[in-house]
C-alpha positions as CSV (number, residue, x, y, z in Angstrom):
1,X,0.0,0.0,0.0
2,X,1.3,3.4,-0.9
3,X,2.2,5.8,2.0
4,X,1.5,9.0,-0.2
5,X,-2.0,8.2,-2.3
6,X,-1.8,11.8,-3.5
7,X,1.6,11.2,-5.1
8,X,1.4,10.8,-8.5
9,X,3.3,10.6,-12.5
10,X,1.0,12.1,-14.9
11,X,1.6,10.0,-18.2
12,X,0.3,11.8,-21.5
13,X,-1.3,9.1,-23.8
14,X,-2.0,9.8,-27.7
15,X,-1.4,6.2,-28.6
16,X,1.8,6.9,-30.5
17,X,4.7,3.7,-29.8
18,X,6.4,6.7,-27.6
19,X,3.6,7.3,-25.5
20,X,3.2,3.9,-24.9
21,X,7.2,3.5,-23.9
22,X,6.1,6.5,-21.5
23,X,3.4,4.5,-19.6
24,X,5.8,1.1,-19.1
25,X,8.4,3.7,-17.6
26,X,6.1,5.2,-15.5
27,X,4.8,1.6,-14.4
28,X,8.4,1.3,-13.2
29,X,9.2,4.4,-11.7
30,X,5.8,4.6,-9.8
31,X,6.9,2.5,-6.9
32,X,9.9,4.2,-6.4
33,X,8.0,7.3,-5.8
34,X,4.8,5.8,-4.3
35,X,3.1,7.5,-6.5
36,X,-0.5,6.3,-8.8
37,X,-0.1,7.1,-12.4
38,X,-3.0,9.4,-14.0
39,X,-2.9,8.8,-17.9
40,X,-4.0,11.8,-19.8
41,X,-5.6,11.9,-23.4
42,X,-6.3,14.8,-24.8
43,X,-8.9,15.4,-27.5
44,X,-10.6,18.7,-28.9
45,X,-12.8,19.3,-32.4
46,X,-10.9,20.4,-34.9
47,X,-11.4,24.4,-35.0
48,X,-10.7,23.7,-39.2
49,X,-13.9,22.8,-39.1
50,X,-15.9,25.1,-36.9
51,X,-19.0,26.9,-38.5
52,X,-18.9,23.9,-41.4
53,X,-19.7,20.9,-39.3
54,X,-21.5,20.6,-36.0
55,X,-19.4,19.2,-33.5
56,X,-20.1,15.3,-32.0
57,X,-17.8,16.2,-28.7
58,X,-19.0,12.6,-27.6
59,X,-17.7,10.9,-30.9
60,X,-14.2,12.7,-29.8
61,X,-14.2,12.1,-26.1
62,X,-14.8,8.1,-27.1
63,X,-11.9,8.2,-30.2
64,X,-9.9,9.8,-27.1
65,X,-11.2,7.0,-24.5
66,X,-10.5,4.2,-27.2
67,X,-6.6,5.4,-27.6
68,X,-6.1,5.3,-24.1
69,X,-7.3,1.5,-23.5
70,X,-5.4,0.5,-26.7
71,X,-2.0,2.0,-25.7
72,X,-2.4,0.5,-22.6
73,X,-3.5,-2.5,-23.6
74,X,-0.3,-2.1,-25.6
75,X,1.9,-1.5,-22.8
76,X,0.5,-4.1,-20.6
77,X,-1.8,-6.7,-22.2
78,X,-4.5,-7.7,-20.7
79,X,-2.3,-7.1,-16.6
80,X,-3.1,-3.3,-16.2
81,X,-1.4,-2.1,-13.1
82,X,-4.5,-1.1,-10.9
83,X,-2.7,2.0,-9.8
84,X,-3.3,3.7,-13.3
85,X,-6.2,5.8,-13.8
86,X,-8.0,7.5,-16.8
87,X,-8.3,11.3,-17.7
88,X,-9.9,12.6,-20.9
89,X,-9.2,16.1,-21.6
90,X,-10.7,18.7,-23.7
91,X,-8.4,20.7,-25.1
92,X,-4.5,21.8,-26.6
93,X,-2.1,18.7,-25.1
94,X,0.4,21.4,-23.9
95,X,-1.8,23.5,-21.9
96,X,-3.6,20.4,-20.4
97,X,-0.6,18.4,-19.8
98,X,1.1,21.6,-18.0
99,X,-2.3,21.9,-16.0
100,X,-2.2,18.3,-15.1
101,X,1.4,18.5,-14.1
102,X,0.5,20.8,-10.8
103,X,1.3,19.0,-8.0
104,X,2.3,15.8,-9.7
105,X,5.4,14.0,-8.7
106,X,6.3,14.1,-12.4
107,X,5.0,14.3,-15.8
108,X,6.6,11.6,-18.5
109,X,5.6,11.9,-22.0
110,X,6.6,10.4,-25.1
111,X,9.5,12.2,-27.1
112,X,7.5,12.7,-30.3
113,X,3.6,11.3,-30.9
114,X,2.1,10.7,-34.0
115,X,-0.3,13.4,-34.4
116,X,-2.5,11.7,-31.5
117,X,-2.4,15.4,-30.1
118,X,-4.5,16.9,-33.2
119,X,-2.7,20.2,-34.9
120,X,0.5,19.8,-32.9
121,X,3.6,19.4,-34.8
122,X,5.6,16.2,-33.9
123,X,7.6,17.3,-30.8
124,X,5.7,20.3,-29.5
125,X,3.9,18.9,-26.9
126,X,7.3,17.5,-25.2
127,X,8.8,20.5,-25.7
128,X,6.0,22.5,-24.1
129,X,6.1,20.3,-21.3
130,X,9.4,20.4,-20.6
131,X,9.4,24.4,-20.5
132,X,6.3,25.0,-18.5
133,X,5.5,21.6,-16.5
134,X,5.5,22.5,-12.5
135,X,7.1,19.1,-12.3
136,X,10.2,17.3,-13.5
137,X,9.5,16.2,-16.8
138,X,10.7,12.7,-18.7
139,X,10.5,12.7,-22.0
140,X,11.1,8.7,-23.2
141,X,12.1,7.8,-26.3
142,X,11.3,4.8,-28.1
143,X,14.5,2.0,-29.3
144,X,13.2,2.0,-32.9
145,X,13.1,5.9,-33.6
146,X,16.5,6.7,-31.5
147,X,19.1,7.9,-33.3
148,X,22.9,7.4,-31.8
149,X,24.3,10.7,-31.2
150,X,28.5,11.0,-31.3
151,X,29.4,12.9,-28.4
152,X,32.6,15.4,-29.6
153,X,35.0,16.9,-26.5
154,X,37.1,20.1,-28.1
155,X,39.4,19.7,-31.1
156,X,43.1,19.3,-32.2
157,X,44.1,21.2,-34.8
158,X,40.5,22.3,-35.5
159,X,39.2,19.3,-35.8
160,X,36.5,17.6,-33.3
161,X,37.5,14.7,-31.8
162,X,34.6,11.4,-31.8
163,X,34.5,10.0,-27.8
């Protein structure tokens, strides 16, 4: 049993393989920090379309709600961790991610979604997060879109040297 059930890691789920790698870390780093995990969708009607179509907020809330129980059926089959809860949110992923970071013991996110977070550009939500979260922020990536980066250290003869 937790000591702290207000602690918790706020996870922010648009189905994307990185936001899925988020909620398996935060699976493992919740018992370090006794802490729940609260994964956050968030979903809002496309303002392109404002005045042309009426909006079917409940057709969006359940698109949201159906990405949340697939990336975490994704992340942990059919053994979900009963210390994770659910939060659909109306509204821009940055903003609501930001608001759902106060007080949380940290907010982890995936590194770059796949447009789960409609009208954000691949890499803007994380970034947001990790300027304005009021908590520390993990941004996971995923093994199959990692890169290796060569770390340099100064140069000889103007020339950087490979580590």
């Amino acid at each position: 049993m937790m000591d702290n059930p207000e602690a918790r890691i706020v996870v922010g789920v648009d189905g994307s393989n990185s936001s899925v790698e988020a909620l398996r870390f935060a699976a493992r780093l919740a018992p370090a920090l006794d802490a729940r995990i609260q994964a956050v969708a968030c979903w809002d009607f496309p303002q392109i379309y404002a005045g042309y179509v009426p909006p079917d907020f409940e057709e969006f809330e359940a698109a949201a709600a159906k990405t949340v129980a697939e990336a975490l059926g994704k992340a942990f089959g059919p053994d979900v961790p009963a210390n994770i809860s659910q939060d659909l949110v109306r509204g821009p992923a940055p903003a609501k991610l930001v608001d759902a970071s106060a007080g949380a013991a940290m907010l982890v996110v995936g590194r770059r979604g796949h447009g789960g977070f409609l009208g954000m550009h691949l890499g803007s939500v994380s970034s947001a997060c990790v300027s304005h979260a009021a908590c520390p922020v993990l941004v996971v990536h995923t093994d199959d879109k990692h890169r290796p980066h060569h770390l340099w250290k100064g140069s000889r003869g103007g020339e950087a040297q490979k580590l």
